[in-house]
Residue frames as qw, qx, qy, qz and C-alpha x, y, z in Angstrom:
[[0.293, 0.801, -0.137, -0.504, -15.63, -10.47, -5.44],
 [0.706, 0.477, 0.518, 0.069, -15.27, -11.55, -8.71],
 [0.263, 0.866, -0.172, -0.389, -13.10, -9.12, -11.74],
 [0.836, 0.166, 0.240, 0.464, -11.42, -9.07, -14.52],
 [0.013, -0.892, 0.143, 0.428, -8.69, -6.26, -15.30],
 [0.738, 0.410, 0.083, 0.530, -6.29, -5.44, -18.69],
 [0.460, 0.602, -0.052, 0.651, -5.46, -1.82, -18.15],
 [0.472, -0.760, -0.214, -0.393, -6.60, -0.87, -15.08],
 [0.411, 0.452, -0.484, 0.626, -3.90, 0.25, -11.92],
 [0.702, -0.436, -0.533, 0.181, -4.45, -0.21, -8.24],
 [0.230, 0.799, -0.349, 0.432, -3.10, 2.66, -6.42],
 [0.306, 0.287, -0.803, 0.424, -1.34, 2.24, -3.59],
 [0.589, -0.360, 0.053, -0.722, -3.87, 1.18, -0.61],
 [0.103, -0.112, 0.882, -0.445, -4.93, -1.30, 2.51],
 [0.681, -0.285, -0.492, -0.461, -7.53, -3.27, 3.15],
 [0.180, -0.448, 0.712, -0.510, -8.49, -3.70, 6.84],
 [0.861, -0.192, 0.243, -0.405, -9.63, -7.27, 6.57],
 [0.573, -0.075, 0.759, 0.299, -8.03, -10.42, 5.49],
 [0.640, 0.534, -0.243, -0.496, -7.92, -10.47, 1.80],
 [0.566, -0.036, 0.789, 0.236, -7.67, -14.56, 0.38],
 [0.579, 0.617, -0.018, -0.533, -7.94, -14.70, -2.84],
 [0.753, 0.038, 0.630, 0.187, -7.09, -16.82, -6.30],
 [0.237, 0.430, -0.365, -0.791, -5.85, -15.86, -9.34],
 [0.736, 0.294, 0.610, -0.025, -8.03, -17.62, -11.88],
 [0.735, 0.519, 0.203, 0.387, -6.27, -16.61, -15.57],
 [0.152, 0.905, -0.162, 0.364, -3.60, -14.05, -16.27],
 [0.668, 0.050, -0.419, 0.613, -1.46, -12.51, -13.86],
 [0.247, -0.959, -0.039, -0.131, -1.35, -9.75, -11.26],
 [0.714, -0.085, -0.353, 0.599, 1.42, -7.86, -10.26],
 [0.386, -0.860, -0.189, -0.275, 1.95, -5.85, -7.19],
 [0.305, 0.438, -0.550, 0.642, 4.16, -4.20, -4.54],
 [0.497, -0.723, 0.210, -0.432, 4.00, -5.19, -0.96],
 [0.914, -0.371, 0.052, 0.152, 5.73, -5.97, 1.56],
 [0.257, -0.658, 0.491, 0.510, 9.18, -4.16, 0.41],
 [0.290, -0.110, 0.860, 0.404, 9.36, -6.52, -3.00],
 [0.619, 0.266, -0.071, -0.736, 7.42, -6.83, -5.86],
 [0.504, -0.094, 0.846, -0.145, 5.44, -9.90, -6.71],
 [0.243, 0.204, -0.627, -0.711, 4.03, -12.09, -9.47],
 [0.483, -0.002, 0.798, -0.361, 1.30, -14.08, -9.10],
 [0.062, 0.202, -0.857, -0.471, 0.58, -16.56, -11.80],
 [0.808, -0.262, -0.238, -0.471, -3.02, -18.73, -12.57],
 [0.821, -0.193, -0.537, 0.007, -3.76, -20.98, -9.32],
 [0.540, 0.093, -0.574, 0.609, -2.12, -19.22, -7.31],
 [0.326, -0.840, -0.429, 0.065, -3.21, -17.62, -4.01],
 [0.138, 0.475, -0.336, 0.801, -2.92, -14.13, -2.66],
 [0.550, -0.584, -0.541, 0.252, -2.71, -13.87, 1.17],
 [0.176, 0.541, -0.171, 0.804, -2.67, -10.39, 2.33],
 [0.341, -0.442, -0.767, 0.316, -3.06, -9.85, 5.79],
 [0.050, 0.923, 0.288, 0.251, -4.86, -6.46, 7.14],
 [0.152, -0.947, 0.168, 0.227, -2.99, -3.16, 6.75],
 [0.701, -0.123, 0.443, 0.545, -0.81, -4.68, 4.24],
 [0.208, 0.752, -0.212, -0.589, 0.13, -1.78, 1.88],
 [0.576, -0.012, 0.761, 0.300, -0.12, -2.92, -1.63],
 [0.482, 0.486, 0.080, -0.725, -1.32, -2.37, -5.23],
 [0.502, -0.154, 0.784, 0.331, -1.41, -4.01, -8.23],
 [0.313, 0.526, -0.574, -0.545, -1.16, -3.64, -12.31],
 [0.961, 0.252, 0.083, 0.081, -1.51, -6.79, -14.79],
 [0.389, -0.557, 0.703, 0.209, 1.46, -9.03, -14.94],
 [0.486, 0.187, 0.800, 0.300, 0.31, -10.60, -18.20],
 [0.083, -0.030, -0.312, -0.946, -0.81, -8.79, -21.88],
 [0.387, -0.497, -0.626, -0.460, -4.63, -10.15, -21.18],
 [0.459, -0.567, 0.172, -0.662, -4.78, -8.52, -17.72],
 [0.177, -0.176, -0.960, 0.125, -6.08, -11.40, -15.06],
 [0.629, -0.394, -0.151, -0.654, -9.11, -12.25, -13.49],
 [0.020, 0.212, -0.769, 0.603, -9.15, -12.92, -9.84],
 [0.689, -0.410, -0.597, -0.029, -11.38, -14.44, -6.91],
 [0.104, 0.360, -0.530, 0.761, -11.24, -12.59, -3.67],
 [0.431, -0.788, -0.400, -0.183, -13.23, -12.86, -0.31],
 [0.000, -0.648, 0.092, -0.756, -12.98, -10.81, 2.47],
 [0.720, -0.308, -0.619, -0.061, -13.00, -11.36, 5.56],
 [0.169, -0.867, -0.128, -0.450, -13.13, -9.76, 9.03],
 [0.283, 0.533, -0.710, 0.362, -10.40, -9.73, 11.59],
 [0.515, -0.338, 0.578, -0.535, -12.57, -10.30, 14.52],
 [0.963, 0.096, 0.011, -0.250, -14.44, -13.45, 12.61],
 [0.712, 0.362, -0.583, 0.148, -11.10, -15.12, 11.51],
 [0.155, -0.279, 0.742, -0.589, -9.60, -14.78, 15.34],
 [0.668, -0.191, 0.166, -0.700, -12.67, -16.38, 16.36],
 [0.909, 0.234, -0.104, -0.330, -13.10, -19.01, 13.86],
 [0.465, 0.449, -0.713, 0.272, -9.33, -20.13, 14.10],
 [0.278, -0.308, 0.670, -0.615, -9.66, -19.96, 17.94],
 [0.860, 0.048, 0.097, -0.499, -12.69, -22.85, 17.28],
 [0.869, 0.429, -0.232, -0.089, -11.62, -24.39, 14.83],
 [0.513, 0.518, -0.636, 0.252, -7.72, -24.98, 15.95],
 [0.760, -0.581, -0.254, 0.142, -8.87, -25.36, 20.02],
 [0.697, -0.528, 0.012, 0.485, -6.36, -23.25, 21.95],
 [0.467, 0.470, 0.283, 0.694, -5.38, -20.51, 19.18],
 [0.199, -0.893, -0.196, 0.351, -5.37, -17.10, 20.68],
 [0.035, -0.711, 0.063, 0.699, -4.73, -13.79, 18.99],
 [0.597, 0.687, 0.043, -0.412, -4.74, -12.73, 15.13],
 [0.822, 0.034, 0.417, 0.385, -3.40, -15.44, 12.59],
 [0.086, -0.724, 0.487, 0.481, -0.12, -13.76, 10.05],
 [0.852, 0.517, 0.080, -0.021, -0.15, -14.59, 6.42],
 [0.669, -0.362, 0.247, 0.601, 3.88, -15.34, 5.76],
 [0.330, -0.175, 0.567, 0.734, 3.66, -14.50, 2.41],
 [0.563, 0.457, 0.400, -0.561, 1.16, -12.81, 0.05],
 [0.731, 0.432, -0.299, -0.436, 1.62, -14.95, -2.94],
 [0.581, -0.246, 0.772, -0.078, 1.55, -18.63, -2.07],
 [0.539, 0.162, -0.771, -0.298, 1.84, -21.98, -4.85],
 [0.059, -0.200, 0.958, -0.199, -0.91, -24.24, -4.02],
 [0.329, 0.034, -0.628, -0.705, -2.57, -25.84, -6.28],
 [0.314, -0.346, -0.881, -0.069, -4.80, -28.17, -4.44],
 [0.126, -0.497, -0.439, 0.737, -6.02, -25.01, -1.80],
 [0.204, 0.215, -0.340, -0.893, -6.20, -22.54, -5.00],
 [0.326, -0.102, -0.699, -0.629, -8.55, -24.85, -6.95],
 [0.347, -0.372, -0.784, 0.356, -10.44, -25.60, -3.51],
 [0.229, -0.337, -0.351, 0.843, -10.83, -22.00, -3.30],
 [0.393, 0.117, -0.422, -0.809, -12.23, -21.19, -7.12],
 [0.246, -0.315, -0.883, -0.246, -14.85, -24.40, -6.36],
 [0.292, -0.415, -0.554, 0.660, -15.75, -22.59, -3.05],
 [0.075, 0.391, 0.083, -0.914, -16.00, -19.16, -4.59],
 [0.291, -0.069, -0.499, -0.814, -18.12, -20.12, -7.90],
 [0.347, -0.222, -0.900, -0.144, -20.39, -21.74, -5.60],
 [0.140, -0.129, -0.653, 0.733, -21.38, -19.46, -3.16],
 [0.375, 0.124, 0.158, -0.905, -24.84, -18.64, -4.39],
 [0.674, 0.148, -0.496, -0.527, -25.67, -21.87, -5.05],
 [0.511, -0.056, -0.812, 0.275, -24.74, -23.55, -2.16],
 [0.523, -0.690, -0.497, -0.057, -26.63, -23.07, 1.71],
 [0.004, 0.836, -0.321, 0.445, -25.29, -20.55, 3.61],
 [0.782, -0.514, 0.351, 0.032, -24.41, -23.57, 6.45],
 [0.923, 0.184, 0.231, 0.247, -22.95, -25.50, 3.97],
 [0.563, 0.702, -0.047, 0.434, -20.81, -22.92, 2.24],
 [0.232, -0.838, 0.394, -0.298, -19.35, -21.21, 5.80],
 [0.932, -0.165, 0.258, 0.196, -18.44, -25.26, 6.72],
 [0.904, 0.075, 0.209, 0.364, -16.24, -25.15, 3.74],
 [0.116, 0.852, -0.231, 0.456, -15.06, -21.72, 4.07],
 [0.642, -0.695, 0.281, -0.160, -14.42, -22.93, 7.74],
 [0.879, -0.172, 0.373, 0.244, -11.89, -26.07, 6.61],
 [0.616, 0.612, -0.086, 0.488, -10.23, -24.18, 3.54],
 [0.090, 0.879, -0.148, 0.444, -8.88, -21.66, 6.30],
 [0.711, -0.641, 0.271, -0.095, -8.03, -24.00, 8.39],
 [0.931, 0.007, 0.169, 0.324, -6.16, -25.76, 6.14],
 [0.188, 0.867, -0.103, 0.449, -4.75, -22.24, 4.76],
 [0.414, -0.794, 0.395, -0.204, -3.58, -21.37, 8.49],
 [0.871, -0.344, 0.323, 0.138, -2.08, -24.86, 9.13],
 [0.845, 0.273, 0.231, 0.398, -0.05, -24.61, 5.93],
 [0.529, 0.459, 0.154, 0.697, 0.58, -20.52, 5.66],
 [0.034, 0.730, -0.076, 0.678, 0.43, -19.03, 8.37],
 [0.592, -0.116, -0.566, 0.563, 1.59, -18.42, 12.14],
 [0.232, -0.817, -0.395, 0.349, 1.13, -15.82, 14.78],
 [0.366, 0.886, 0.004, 0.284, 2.24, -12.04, 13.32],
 [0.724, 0.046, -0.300, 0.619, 6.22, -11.86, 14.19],
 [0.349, -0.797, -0.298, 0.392, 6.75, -9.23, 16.93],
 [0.339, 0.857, 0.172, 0.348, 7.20, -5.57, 15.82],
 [0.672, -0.302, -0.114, 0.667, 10.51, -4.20, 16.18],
 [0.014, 0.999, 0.049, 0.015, 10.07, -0.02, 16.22],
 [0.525, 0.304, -0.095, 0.789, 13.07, 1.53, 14.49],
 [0.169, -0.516, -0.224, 0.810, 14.44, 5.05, 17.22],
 [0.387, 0.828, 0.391, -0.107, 12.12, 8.09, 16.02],
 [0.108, -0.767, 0.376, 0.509, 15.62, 10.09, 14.91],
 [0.231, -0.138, 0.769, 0.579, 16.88, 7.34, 12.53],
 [0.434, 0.473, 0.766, 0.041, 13.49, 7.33, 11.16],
 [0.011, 0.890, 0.051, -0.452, 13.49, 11.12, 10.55],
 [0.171, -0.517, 0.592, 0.594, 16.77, 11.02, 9.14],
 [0.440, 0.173, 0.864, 0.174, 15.46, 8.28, 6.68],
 [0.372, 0.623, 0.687, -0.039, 12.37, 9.75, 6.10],
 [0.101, 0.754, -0.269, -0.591, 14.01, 13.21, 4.82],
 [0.378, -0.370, 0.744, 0.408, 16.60, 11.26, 3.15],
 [0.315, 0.306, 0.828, 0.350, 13.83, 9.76, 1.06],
 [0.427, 0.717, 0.526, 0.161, 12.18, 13.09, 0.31],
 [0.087, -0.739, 0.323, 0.584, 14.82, 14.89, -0.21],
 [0.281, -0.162, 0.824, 0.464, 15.07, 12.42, -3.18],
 [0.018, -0.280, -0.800, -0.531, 12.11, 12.26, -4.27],
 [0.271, 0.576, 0.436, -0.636, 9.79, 15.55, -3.22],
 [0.413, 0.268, -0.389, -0.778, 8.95, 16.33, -7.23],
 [0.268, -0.219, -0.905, -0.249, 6.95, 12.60, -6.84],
 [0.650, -0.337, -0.090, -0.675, 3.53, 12.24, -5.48],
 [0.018, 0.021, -0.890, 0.455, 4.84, 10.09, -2.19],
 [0.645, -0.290, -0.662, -0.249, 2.32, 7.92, -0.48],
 [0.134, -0.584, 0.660, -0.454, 2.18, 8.40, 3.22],
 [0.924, -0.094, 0.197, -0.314, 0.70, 4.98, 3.95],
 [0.881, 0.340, -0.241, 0.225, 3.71, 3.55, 1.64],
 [0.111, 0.628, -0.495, 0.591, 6.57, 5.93, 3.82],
 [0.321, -0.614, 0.369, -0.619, 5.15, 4.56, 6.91],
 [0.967, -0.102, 0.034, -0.232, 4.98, 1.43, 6.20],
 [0.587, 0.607, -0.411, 0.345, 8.38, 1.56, 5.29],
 [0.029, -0.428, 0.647, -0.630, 9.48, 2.30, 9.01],
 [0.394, -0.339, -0.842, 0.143, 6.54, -0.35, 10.61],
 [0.132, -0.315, -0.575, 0.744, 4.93, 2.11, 11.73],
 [0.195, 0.711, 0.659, -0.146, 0.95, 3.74, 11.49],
 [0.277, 0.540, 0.434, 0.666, 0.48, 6.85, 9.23],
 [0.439, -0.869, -0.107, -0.202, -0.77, 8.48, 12.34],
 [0.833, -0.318, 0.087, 0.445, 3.01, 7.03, 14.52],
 [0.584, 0.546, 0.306, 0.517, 4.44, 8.53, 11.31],
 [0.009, -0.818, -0.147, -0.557, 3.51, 12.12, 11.23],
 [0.585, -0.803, -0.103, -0.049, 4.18, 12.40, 14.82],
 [0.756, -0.186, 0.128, 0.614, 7.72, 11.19, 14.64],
 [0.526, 0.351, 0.211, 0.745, 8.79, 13.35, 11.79],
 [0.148, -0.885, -0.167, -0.409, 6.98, 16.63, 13.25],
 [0.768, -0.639, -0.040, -0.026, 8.38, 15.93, 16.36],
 [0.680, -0.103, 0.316, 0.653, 12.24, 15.26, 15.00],
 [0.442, 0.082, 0.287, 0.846, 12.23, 17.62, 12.28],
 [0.154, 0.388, 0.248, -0.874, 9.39, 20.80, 13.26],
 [0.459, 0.269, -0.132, -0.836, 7.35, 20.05, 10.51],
 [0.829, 0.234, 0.496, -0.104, 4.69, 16.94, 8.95],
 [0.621, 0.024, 0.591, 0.514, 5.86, 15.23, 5.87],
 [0.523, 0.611, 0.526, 0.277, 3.81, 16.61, 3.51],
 [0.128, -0.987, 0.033, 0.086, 5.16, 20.61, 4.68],
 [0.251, -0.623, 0.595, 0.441, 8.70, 19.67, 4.34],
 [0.700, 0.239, 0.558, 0.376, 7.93, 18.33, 0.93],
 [0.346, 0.825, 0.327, 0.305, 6.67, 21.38, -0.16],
 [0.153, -0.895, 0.332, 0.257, 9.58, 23.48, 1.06],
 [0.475, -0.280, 0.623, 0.555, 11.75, 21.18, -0.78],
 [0.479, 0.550, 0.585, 0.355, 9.84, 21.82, -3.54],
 [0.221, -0.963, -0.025, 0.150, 10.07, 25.45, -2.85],
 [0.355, -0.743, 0.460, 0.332, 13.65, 25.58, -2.17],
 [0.577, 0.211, 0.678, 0.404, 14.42, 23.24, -5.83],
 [0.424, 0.757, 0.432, 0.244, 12.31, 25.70, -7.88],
 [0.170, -0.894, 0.164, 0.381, 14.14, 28.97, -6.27],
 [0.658, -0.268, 0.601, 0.366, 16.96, 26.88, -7.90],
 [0.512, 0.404, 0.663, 0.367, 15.45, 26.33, -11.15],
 [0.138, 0.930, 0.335, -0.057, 14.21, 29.97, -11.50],
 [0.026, 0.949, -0.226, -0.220, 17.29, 32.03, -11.06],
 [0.466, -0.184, 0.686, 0.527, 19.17, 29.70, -13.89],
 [0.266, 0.311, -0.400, -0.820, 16.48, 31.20, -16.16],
 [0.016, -0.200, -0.963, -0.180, 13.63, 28.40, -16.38],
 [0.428, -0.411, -0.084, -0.801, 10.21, 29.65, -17.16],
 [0.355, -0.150, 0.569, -0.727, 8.04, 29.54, -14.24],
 [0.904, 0.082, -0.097, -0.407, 5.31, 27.42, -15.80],
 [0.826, 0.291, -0.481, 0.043, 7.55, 24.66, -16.75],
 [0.063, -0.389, 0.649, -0.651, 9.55, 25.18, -12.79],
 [0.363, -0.407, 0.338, -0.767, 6.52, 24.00, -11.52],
 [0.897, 0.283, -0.336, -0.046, 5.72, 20.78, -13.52],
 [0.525, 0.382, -0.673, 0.354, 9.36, 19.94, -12.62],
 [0.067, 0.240, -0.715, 0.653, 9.25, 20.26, -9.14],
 [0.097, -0.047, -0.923, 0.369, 6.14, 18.83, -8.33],
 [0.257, 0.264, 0.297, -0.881, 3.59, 21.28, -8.34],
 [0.464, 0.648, 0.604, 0.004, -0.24, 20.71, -10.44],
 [0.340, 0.803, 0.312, 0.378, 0.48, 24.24, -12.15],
 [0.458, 0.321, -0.210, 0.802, 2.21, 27.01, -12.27],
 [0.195, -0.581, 0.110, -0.783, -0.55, 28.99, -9.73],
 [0.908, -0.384, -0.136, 0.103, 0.14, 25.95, -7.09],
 [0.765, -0.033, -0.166, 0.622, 3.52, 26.82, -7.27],
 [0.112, 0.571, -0.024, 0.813, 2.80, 30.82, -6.66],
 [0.626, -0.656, -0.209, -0.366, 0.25, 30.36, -3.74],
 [0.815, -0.428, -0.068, 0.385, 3.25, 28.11, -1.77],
 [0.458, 0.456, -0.033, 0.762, 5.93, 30.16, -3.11],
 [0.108, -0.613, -0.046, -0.782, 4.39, 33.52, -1.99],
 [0.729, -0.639, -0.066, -0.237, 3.72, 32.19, 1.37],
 [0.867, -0.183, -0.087, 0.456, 7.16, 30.48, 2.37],
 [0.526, 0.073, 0.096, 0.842, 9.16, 33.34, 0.76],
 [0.114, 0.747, 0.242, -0.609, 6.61, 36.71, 0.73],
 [0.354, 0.573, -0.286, -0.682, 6.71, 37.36, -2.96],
 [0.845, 0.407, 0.250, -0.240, 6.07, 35.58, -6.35],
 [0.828, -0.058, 0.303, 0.469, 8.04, 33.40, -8.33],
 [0.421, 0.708, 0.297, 0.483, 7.79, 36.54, -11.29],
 [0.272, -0.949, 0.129, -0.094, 8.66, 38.87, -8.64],
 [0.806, -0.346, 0.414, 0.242, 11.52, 36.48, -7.63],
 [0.793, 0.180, 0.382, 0.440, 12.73, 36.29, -10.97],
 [0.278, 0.840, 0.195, 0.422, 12.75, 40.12, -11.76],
 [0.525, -0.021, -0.326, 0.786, 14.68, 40.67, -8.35],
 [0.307, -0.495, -0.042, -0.812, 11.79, 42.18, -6.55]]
């Protein structure tokens, strides 16, 4: 793939293959991995799959990238060939790497691929990733599972702060190293309900708040999270049996 963006926003989101890619003008910038990152022209992005990430221009002309794709099972293979004695799924360290002689190896590679033989072009797809692995990357460090309480506690902790946002659960769960499916289980399981239900009681239990200091109900609902003000009656009127306007008249 081939693009150019200026205004245009990534949301958060995975990609279950290898993404290699090159920045070829501009900048991108993006959150993953806990940190946020720049990546400059020439430089490479190594994301490995199920890396949560997104990304925004990091420069006033947007950028314009170079990506391929690339399946987990083929790379395992092709390493496992290609290095002799490689077993299991190679681990980008980092997903923005400085290296200029690989980068510009990659943009000859990528403007060439419909002009070159399909032998000829997988060869030198085959020796850029080898040299890629030999320089950036290693087996994926072993996964250390945080206890499913502290994770709970955490995972309140972080929407009790911040239930009036539109949370990610792919971004929360990466947060704890753990699947989106792992996730949901823990937190139901610790605290009786799935994330997205105890957001919306905190959102609930915030607006009660906001209502009986005298805030109109439209503008309650906005604040706390809700799309409108008859999103915030439907949950309302179910958690509590009655409507915010009832609520607020002391009915």
């Amino acid at each position: 793939m081939r693009a150019h963006f200026v205004r245009h926003h990534f949301p958060t989101h995975m990609h279950e293959t290898y993404a290699i890619g090159v920045i070829e003008h501009g900048a991108e910038r993006f959150y993953a991995l806990g940190a946020h990152h720049l990546a400059p022209p020439d430089s490479l992005i190594l994301l490995n799959p199920g890396t949560i990430h997104d990304g925004q221009a990091g420069h006033p002309d947007g950028w314009t990238y170079r990506m391929i794709y690339l399946e987990v099972s083929w790379m395992r293979t092709l390493l496992g060939e290609a290095l002799g004695g490689f077993r299991g799924e190679p681990f980008f360290s980092g997903p923005v790497v400085e290296d200029l002689q690989l980068a510009q190896t990659l943009l000859s590679l990528h403007r060439t691929a419909r002009s070159s033989s399909t032998f000829e072009w997988q060869d030198k797809l085959t020796c850029l990733l080898t040299h890629l692995f030999d320089r950036h990357a290693g087996h994926p460090p072993p996964r250390v599972l945080p206890r499913a309480p502290d994770v709970a506690r955490a995972a309140q902790a972080l929407l009790d702060a911040h239930f009036h946002e539109e949370l990610s659960l792919l971004h929360l769960a990466h947060q704890f190293n753990l699947s989106p499916q792992h996730f949901i289980g823990v937190f139901r399981r610790e605290v009786g309900l799935p994330p997205h239900a105890y957001q919306t009681h905190r959102r609930v239990q915030h607006a009660r708040f906001l209502l009986r200091a005298g805030h109109p109900i439209a503008e309650v609902a906005l604040e706390v999270g809700f799309v409108d003000q008859s999103h915030l009656t439907r949950h309302f009127k179910r958690l509590l049996g009655t409507t915010p306007g009832r609520y607020v008249r002391g009915r």
